[in-house]
C-alpha positions in Angstrom: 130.6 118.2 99.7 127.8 121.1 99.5 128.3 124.9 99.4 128.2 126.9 101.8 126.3 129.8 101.2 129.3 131.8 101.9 131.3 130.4 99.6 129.0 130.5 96.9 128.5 134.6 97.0 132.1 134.8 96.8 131.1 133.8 93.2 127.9 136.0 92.6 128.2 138.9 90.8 126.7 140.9 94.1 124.3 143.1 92.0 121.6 143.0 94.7 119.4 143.5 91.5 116.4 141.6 92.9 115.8 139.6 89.5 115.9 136.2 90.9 113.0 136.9 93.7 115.1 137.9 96.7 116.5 140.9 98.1 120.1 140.3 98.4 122.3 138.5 96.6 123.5 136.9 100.0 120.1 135.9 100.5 120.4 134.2 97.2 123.2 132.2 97.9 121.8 131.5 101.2 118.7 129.7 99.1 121.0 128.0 96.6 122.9 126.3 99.5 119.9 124.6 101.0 118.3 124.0 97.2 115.6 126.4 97.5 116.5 128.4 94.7 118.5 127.5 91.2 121.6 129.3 89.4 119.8 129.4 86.1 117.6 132.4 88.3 120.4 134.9 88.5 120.5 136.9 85.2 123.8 138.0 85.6 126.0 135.1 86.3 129.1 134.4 83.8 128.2 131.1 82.2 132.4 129.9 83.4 131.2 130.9 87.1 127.6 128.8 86.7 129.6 125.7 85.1 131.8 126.0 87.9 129.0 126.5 90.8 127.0 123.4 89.2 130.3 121.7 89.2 130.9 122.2 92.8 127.0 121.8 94.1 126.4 118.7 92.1 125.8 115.6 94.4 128.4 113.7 96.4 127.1 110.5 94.8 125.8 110.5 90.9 122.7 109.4 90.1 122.4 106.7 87.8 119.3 105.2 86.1 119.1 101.8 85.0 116.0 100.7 82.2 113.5 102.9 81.0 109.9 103.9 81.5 108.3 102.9 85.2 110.4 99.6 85.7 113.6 102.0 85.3 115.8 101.8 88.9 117.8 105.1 90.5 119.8 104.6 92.3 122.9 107.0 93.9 122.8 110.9 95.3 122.4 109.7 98.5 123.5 112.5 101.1 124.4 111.0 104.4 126.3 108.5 105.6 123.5 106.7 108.4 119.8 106.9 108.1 119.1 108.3 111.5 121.0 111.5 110.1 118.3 111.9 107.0 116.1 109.6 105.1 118.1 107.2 102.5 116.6 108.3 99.2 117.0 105.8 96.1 116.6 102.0 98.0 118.9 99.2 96.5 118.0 97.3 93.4 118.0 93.4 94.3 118.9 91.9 90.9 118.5 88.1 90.5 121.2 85.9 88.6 120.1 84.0 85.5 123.1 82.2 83.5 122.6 81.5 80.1 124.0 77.8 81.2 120.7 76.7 82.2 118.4 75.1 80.8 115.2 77.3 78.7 113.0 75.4 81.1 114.8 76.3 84.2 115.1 79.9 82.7 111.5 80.3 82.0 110.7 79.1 85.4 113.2 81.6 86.8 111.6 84.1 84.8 108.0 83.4 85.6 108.9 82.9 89.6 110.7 86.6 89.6 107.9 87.5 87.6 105.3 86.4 90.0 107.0 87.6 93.5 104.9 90.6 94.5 104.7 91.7 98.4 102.5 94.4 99.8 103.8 96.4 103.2 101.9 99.2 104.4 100.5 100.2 101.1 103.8 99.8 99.4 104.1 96.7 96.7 107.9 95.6 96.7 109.1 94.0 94.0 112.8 92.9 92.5 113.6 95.4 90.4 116.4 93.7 87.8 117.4 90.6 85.5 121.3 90.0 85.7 122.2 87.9 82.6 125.2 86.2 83.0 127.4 85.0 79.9 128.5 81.5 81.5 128.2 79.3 78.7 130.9 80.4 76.1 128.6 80.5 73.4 127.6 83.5 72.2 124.2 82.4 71.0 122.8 80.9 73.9 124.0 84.8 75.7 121.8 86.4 73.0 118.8 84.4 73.1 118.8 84.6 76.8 118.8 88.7 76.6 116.0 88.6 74.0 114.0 86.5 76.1 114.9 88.8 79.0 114.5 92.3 76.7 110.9 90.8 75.3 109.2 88.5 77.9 110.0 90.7 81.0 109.6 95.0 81.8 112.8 94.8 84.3 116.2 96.8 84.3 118.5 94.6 82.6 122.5 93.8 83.9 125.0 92.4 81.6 127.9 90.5 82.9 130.5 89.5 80.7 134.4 88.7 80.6 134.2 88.5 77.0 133.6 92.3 75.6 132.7 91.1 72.6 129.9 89.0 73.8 129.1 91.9 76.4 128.4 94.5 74.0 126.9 92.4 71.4 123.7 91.5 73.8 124.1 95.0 74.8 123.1 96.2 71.1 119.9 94.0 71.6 118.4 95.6 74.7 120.2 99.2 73.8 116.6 100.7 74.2 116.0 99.5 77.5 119.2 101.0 79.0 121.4 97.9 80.6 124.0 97.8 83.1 126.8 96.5 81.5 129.6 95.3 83.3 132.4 94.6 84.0 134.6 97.5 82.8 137.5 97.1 84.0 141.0 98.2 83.3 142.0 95.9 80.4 139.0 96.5 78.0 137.8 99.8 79.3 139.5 101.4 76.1 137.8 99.5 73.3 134.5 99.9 76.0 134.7 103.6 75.8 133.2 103.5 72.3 130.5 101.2 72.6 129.3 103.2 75.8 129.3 106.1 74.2 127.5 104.9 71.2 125.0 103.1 73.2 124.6 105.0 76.1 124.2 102.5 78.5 125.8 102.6 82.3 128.9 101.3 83.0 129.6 98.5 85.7 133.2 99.3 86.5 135.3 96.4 88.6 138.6 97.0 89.5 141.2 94.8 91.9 141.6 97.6 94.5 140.5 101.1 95.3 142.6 102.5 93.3 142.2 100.8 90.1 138.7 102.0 90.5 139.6 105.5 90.1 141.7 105.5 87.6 138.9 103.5 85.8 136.1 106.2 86.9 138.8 109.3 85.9 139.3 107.9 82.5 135.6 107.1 81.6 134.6 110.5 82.7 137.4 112.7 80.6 135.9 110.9 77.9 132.3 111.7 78.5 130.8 108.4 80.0 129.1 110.0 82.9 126.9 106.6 84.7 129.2 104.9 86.2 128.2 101.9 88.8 131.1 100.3 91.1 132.6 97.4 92.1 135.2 96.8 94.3 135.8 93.3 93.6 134.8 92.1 97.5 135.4 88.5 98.4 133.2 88.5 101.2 131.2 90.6 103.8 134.1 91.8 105.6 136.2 93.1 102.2 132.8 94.4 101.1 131.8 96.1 103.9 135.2 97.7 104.6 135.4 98.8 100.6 131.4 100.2 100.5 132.1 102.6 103.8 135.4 103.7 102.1 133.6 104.4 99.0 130.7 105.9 100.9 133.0 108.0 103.3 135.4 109.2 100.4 132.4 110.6 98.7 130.2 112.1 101.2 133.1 113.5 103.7 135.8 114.3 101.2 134.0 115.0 98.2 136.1 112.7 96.1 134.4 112.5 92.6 136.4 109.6 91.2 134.9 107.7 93.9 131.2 109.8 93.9 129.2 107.0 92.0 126.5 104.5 93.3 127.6 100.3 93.9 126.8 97.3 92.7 127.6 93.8 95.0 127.3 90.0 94.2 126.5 87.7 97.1 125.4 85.3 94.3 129.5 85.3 93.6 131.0 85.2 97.4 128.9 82.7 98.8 127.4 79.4 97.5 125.8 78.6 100.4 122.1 80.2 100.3 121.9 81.7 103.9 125.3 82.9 103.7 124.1 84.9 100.3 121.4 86.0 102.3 123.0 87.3 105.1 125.6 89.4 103.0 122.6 90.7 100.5 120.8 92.0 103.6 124.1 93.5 105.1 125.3 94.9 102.0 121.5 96.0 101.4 122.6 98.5 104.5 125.8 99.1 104.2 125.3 100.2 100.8 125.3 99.3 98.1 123.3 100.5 95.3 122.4 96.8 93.5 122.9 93.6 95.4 123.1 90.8 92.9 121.3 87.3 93.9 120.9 83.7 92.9 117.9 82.8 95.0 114.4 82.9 93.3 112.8 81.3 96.3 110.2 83.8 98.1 111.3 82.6 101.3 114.7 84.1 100.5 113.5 87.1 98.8 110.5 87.9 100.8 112.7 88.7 103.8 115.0 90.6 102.0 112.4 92.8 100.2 111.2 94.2 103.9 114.7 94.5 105.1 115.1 96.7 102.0 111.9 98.9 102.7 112.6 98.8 106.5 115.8 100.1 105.8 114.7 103.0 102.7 111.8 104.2 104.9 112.0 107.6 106.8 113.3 106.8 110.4 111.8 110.4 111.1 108.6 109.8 110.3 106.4 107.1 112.0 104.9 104.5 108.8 101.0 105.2 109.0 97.7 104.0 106.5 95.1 105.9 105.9 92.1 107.0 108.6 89.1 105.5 107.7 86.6 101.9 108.3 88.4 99.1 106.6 86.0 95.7 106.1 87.4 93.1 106.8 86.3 89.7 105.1 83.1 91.4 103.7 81.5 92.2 107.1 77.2 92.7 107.6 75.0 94.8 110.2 75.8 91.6 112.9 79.7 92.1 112.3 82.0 93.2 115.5 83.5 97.2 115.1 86.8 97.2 116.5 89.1 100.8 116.6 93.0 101.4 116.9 95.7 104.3 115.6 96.7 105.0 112.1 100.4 103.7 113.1 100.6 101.2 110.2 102.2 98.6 113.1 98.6 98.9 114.8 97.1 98.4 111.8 98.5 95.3 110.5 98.7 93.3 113.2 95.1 94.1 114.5 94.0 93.5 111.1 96.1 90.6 110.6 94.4 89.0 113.9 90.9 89.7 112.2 91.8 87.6 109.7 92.6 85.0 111.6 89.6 85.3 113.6 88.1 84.0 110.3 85.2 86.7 111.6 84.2 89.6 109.4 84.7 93.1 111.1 84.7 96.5 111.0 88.1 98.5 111.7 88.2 101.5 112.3 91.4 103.4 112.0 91.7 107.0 113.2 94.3 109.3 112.3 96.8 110.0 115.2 99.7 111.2 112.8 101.0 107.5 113.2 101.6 107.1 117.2 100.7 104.6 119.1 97.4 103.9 121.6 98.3 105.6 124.7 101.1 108.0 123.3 97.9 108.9 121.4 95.9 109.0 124.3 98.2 111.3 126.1 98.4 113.9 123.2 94.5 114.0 122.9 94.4 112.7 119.1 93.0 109.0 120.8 89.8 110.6 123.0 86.6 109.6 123.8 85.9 113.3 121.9 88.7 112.8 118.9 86.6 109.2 118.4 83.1 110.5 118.9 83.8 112.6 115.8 85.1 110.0 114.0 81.9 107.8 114.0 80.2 110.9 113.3 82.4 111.6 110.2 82.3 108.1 108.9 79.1 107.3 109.6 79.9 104.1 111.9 76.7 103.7 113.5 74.6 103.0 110.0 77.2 100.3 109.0 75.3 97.8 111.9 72.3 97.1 114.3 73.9 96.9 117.1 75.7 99.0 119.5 79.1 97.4 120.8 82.7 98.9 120.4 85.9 97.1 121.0 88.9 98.7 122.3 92.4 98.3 122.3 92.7 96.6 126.0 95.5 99.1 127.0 93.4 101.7 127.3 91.9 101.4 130.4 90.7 105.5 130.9 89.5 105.5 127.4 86.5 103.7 128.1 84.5 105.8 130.7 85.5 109.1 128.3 83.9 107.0 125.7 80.6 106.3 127.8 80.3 109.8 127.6 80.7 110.7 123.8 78.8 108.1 122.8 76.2 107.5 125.4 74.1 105.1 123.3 77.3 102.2 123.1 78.3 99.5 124.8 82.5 99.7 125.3 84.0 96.6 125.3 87.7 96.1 126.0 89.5 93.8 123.4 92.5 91.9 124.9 95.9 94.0 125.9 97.5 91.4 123.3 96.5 91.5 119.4 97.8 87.8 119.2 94.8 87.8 121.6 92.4 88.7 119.2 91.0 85.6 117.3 90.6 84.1 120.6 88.5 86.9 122.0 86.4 87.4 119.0 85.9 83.4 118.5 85.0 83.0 122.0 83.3 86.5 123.0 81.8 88.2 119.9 80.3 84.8 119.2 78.9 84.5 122.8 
């Protein structure tokens, strides 16, 4: 758990020497609580009282990287325990099962499907983020040249998963550079592990039968220096894995219990053959929280879902989603084309857009800044006016992009019109529909008319 400020200048020296920037040393402490200021800025603080301040302000949950470079995943040091609290930080890795059982064809076309499956969401591209290689064959080559395929073909984080430690650590030495996962650790191999981790220094996937077994597992690997540790409580099923991530979760966040202060990993791929029942407990497990979810689905109808869960779920319930202000062509309008205008709230945006599209008519949209609210909450506020949109055209020019002089309007706002027959004296205001599903109809039928 965090420091109080109060209990961290019970640890200061209490010079008040003004060195690190503020006046008081209480002030100081006051700073270092909420992470506005660093221990490294106090001059006179006993290196055995910093090791032991950095000890106790470290984060519930460690953070743990995965890979290297840009396709590297973080995840952990996550501070709260429900999203409407603060903002989830470091979203779940979705990792997607590959066992070197199959055939290279159906591996390559495994490969090449992951490889391909790219959605865009407000501005965001989500993507999967890791390969987990599973040693299912018994033969040690086939493991190998599945991770070299993995390590050279493809840029993702890489998971290991073998029962055989041996085999485990020996494709481990071929992808050392990229940084694996490898897992399991667990309690009987976790000593001749220790070595290899070190020596690598890749994470450690650590599965134990119970609770329990995991801290004694996490307790030993940290005396000894191994400091990324992922977990795995063994769950059977949504209900065990639910119940053992809030445990996990609550132990660390509320009590401040290190042993258990490290990010998860979860396998629907493993508890359910049955594909919706593997979706379901990815997406539930995606909330409820685990830091990798592990899957054997490459379809995109499975994924694609799952993918905008996760961002739903990682995006900052405090803040409304919004796109940029400006006039977005649609479909390569012309002089002729319609000009339609909406809020910057990034639901406006795509489903007005969206419609457009299926209008199969090119268009202008304009999209004006409202600090991402809605039409008439906008409205209300005064950052939707006939004066707040007046300026707009002004700013962007609108009037030059065509030859005639008709605006369309969201069809909710009924008093925004005869505000707008004042700003902009010279246009026709037209309302669109009070539905966007609406909207191809409308422009088919009355834009063409």
């Amino acid at each position: 758990m965090a420091l109080k400020g109060a209990e961290i200048i019970k640890r200061l020296p209490k010079t008040n020497c003004k060195e690190c920037g503020y006046p008081t040393c209480f002030a100081f402490a006051m700073k270092l609580a909420t992470g506005g200021a660093k221990l490294e800025d106090c001059p006179y603080l006993p290196p055995e009282v910093r090791a032991e301040l950095e000890a106790a302000m470290a984060p519930p949950i460690k953070l743990v990287t995965i890979g290297t470079g840009d396709n590297a995943l973080v995840i952990g040091e996550e501070e709260v325990m429900f999203r409407h609290e603060k903002s989830f930080f470091h979203e779940t890795g979705i990792a997607i099962l590959i066992s070197d059982k199959e055939s290279e064809s159906d591996i390559e076309e495994r490969i090449k499907g992951i490889k391909e499956l790219h959605l865009e969401r407000i501005g965001q591209k989500l993507k999967i983020n890791l390969l987990a290689l599973f040693f299912e064959s018994g033969e040690k080559a086939k493991f190998e040249a599945l991770v070299k395929k993995a390590h050279e073909t493809t840029n993702f984080a890489l998971i290991l998963i073998s029962e055989d430690t041996d085999v485990l650590f020996s494709g481990a030495s071929l992808c050392a550079d990229r940084k694996p996962l490898v897992y399991p650790i667990t309690k009987e191999n976790v000593s001749s592990a220790i070595p290899k981790l070190k020596e690598l220094g890749t994470p450690a996937g650590v599965k134990g039968e119970s609770i329990e077994e995991i801290v004694s597992l996490t307790s030993n690997l940290k005396d000894t220096g191994v400091e990324e540790i992922v977990l795995d409580p063994g769950s059977k099923n949504i209900r065990e894995a639910v119940r053992d991530q809030t445990l996990i979760r609550r132990a660390a966040l509320k009590k401040g219990f290190r042993p258990l202060g490290y990010p998860t990993i979860s396998f629907p791929c493993f508890m359910y053959h049955d594909r919706f029942k593997e979706a379901l407990a990815a997406a539930t497990l995606t909330t409820k929280y685990a830091g990798i979810v592990v899957v054997s689905q490459v379809d995109k109808h499975f994924l694609s879902p799952l993918l905008v869960h996760r961002f739903n779920i990682y995006s900052d319930p405090r803040r409304p989603m919004t796109v940029e202000e400006k006039v977005y062509e649609i479909s390569n309008p012309n002089e002729y084309s319609p000009i339609l205008i909406t809020t910057n709230y990034a639901l406006d945006f795509f489903i007005v857009s969206g419609a457009i599209e299926e209008a199969n008519i090119p268009a202008y949209l304009c999209i004006k800044d409202t600090g991402g609210i809605g039409v008439m909450a906008a409205w209300t506020s005064g950052k939707f006016n006939g004066e707040a949109i007046a300026d707009f055209f002004k700013k962007y020019g609108v009037g030059d992009k065509v030859k005639h002089r008709k605006l369309i309007i969201p069809g909710v706002a009924k008093k925004l019109k005869g505000e707008l027959e004042e700003e902009l004296p010279d246009w026709e205001i037209i309302f669109g529909p009070l539905e966007a599903s609406d909207i191809p109809r409308f422009l088919s039928e009355e834009w063409k008319q």
